[in-house]
N, C-alpha and C positions, 0 to 999 in steps of 0.2 A: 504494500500500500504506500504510494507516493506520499509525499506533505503534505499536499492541497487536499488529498481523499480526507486526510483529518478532522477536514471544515468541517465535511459534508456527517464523517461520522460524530461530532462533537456535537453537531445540531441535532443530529435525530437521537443521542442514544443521552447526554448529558443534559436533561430536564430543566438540573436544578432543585431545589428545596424550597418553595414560598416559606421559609421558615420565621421572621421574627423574630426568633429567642434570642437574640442579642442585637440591638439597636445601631446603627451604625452613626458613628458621632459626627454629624457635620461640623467642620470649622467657619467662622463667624469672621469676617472682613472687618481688620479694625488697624489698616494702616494708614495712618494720617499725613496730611500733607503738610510739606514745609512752607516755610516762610521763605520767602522769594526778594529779594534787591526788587529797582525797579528794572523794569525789560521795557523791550521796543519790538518793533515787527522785524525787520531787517537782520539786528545781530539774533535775535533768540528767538523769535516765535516761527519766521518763515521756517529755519530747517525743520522743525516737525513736522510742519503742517504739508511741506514737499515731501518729506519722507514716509508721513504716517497716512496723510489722508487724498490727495491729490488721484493717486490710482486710479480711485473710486468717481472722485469730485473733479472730473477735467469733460471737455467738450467730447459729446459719444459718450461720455462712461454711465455705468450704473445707477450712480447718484444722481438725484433731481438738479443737482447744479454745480458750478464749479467754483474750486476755490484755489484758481490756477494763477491770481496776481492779486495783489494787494485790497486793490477796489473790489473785489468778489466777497473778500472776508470780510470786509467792514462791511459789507448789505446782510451778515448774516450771526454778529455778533453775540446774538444772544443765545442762539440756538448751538453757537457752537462752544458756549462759554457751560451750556446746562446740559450737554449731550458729553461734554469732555469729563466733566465733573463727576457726574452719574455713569461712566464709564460705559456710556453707550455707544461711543462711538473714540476709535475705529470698533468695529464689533468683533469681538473677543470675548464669549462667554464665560470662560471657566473663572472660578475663584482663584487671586493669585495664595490666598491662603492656603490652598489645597496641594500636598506634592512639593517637590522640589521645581518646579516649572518647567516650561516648554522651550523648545525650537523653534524659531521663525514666529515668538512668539509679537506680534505688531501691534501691541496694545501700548498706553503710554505710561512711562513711569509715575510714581508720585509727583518727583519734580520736574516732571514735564506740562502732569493737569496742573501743579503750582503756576508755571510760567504763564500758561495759557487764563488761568484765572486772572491772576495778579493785573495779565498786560489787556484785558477785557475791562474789570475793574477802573484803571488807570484812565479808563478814555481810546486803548488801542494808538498811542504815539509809533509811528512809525519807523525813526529816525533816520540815519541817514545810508541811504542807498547803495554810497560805496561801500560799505560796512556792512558784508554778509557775514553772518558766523558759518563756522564751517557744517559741511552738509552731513548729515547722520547716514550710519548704514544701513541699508534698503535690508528687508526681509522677505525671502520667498524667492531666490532666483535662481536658475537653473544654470550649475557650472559651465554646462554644455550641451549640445543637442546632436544625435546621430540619430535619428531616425523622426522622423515628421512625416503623422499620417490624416487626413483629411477627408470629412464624410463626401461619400460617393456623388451625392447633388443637393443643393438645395433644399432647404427648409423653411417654408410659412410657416411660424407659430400662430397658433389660434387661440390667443390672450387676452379679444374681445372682452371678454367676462368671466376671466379665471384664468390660472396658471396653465402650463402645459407644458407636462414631461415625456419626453421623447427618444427612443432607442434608437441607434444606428450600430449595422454591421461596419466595423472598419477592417481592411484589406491587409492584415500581417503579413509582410513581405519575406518572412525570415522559414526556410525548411530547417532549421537545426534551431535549439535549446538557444535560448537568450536569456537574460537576466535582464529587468527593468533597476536600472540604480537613482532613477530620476525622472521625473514628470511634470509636465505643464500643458497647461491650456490656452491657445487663442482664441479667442470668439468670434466668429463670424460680422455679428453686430454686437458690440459690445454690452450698450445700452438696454438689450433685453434677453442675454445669458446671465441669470441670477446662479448657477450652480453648475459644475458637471463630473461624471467621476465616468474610469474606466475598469470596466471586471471583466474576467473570462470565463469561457465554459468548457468545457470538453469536445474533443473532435465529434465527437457521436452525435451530438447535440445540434452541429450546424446544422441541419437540412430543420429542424425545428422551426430554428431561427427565422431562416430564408423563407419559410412558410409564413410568421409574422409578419415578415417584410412585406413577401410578393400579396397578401388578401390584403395589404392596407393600401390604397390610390395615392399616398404621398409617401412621401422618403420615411424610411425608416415604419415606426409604430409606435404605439401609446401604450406608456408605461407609469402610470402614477404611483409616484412614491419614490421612480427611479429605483424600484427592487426588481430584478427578474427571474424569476425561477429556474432552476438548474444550471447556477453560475457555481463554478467550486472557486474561484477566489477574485480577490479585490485590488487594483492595481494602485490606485489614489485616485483623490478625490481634488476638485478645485472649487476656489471661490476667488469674488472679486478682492483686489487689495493685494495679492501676490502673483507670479510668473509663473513658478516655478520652484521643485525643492528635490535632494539629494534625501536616498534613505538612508539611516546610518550606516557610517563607513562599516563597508565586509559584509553586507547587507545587499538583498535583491530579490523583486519577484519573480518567478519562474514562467515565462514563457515558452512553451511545445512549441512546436512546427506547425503543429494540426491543430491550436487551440482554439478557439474562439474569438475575440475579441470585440467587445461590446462599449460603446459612448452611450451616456445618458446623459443627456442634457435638461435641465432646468429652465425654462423659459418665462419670463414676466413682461407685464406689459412694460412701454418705456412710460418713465415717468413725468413726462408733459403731455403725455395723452395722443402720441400722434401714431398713428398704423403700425405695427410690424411687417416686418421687413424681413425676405430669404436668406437666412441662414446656413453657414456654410463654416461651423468650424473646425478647428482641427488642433491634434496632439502630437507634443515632443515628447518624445523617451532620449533618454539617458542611459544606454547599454553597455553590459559586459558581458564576457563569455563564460565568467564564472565566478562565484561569490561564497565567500567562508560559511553564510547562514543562508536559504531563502528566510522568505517572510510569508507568514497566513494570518488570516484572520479567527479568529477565535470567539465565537458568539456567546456572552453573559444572558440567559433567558431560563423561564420556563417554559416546556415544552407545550403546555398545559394551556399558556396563553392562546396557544396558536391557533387550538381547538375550541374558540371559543369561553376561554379563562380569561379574557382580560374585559370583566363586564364595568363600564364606566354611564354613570346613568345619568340622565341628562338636567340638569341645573344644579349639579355637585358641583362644587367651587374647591374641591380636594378630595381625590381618590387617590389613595397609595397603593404601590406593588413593589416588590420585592425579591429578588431568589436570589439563591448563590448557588457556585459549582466547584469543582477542582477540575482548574483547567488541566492538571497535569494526567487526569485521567486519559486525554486526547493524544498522550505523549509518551504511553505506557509505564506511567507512574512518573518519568523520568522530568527535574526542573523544568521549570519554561521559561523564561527571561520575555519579557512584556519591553519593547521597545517604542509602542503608539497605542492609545486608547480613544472611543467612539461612544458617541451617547448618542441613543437615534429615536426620536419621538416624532409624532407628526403636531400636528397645529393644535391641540389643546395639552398639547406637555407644557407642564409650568417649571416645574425644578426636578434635579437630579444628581444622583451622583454614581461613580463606578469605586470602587476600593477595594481593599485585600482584607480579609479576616482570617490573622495568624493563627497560627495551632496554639500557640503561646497565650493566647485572648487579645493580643493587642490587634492594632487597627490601621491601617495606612490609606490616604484620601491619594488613589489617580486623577478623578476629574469632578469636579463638583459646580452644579450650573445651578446658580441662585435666580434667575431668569432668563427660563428656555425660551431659543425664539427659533421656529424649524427652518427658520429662511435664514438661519446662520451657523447651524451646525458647520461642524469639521472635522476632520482629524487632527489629533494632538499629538506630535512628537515627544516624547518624554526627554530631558534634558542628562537624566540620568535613566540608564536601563533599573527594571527591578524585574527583580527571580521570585517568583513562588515555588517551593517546594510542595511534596507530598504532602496531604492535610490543609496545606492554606488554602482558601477559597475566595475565591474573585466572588465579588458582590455590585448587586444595580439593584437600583430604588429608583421608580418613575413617579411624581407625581402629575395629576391627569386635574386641570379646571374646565371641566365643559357646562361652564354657565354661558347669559346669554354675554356676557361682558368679552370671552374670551374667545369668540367661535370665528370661522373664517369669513374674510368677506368675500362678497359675491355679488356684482353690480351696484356695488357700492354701499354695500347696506350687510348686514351679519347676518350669516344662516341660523336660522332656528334650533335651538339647541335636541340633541334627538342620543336616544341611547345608542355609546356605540360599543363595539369590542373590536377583536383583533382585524385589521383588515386594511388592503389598500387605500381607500380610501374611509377607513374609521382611524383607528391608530394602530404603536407598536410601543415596543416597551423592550429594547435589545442595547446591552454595552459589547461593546466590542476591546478586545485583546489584541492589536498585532504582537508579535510574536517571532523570534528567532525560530529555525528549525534545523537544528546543523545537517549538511549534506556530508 
């Protein structure tokens, strides 16, 4: 049994325990901001704001508008003085309290929301123009690029009145074993690719595929949730705000010859309200011929959910759930070394966390999300790997608010709240483990 077969048996044979009996401790966010001199635009607030936010906030991009020169920022002072604060923006869910932290983590430091306060406060002085401070380093980008591949044709997204997630076959040029050591995403239209990730399936599987494809009359097919059935692993994931990123060194997905390989894309409407427009984009890989560890993913769930256990009832404003596993069972007892971890809810997930519960009783927080938002999910790099042994158990805790306050919109007005459970278009309740696998 290959590494990737792992997934597939971890999922169906490793349940989980809904158990409870021991509470998992979330840690509380209580890092304070410092006191700041006074600041100006030019030496100290432009680099941030090129480095952290711009990506997102430039002409074409994701963001409702841009804040790509001086007069941009000042039309939007307050919003970005109460979104920096509130650390809503750049959007970075996890608690930094949580973990030893991340990779490519784009979020701002304390004394960066300080500067950004202080120089909002102040009146925003600009001073003087020759007088750039020096520029920060960018997060997310891909050392380099060998292989660029791009959906077969064209895509109208149909965002009129809702999202839309969309599959495409992409064309693996490669007959021998490759390793993925790095990935990135360009978007066709920038402005309305909110998300997109690539996974693979087994050879067997393509004529499946190709059937999804050839009954749908546009490119590709419809995939809500961006989940597909019968994928055995996950290549990465992308969002707005970075390029690109490198998996930890000695580290690589495993790509066949005969695999599969699958885009999902994410689509949203643009945000001044004008048409979508054909879509056409495409991904970098980063490849080797061979790599000390692959990399799998390793699903935190109850199996129980899947069948209909995860009942969430409609005008609850907090539903909780719960399991844990021992990943290492997936690994024939033997450690696992966790090198990225995933928390994956859909639109009524409010908070969450994934963690380890040692043999020992103690407790370690991977990822902990004080307010879930499904339109910004990720993957997290761990900054430092962690090993679980025999006995320790990976743990996930989803909280679920399906009142009317939190439900999705939908022609601009909120869907009616309505009982749901497990399901594409109800919800999920899965943490995810990447995971070393030594070859």
């Amino acid at each position: 049994m290959g590494p990737r077969s792992t997934l597939i048996l971890a999922l169906l044979t490793l349940s989980g325990c809904q158990c409870g009996t021991v509470p998992f401790e979330r840690c509380e966010e209580d890092e304070a901001l410092p006191t700041v001199d006074a600041v100006v635009w030019h030496r100290h607030v432009r680099p941030i704001i090129e480095a952290r936010c711009t990506r997102c906030h430039q002409e074409g991009g994701l963001a409702p508008f841009a804040l790509t020169a001086f007069s941009d920022v000042k039309e939007h002072l307050a919003g970005i003085q109460h979104t920096v604060v509130a650390r809503l923006m750049p959007p970075f869910m996890p608690a930094r309290c949580c973990g030893k932290g991340y990779r490519d983590d784009p979020s701002l430091t304390p004394a960066q929301i300080a500067t950004i306060a202080r120089w909002v406060d102040d009146g925003a002085p600009e001073g003087d123009p020759a007088d750039v401070g020096p520029a920060l380093p960018l997060v997310g980008e891909l050392p380099r690029v060998d292989e660029t591949l791009i959906m077969s044709e064209p895509y109208l997204p149909d965002v009129d009145s809702h999202d839309d997630t969309r599959c495409f076959l992409l064309d693996w040029p490669f007959s021998q074993q490759k390793f993925v050591v790095g990935f990135g995403v360009t978007p066709g239209v920038r402005e309305q690719v909110h998300h997109a990730l690539v996974v693979l399936a087994p050879g067997y599987a393509r004529d499946g595929f190709r059937d999804l494809d050839d009954d749908d009359d546009k490119a590709g097919w419809s995939c809500p949730g961006g989940l597909v059935l019968g994928i055995d692993d996950y290549v990465g994931g992308w969002s707005p705000g970075w390029e690109g990123a490198a998996t930890p060194p000695g580290t690589g997905h495993q790509v066949d010859g005969d695999d599969v390989v699958i885009l999902t894309v994410h689509y949203t409407r643009p945000h001044d309200g004008s048409a979508a427009l054909p879509d056409q984009t495409s991904v970098d890989f980063m490849l080797a011929d061979d790599v000390g560890s692959t990399l799998t993913a390793v699903p935190v769930i109850n199996s129980a959910w899947v069948f209909g256990g995860l009942p969430i009832p409609k005008d609850n404003p907090s539903v909780l759930f719960d399991a844990e596993l021992d990943p290492t069972d997936s690994n024939w007892g033997q450690p696992v070394e966790v090198v990225g971890v995933n928390l994956h809810m859909h639109e009524r997930g409010s908070s969450g966390v994934l963690g380890i519960k040692r043999q020992d009783g103690s407790q370690e927080c991977l990822v902990q999300i004080d307010a879930y938002d499904h339109a910004w999910q990720g993957d997290y790099v761990l900054q430092e790997p962690v090993t679980l042994q025999h006995g320790d158990h990976a743990y996930v805790e989803c909280e679920f608010d399906n009142s009317l306050a939190h439900q999705r919109i939908v022609d601009g007005a909120p869907e009616e709240p309505r009982d749901l459970n497990w399901g594409e278009e109800q919800e999920m309740c899965v943490g995810y483990l990447t995971v070393k696998r030594p070859r």
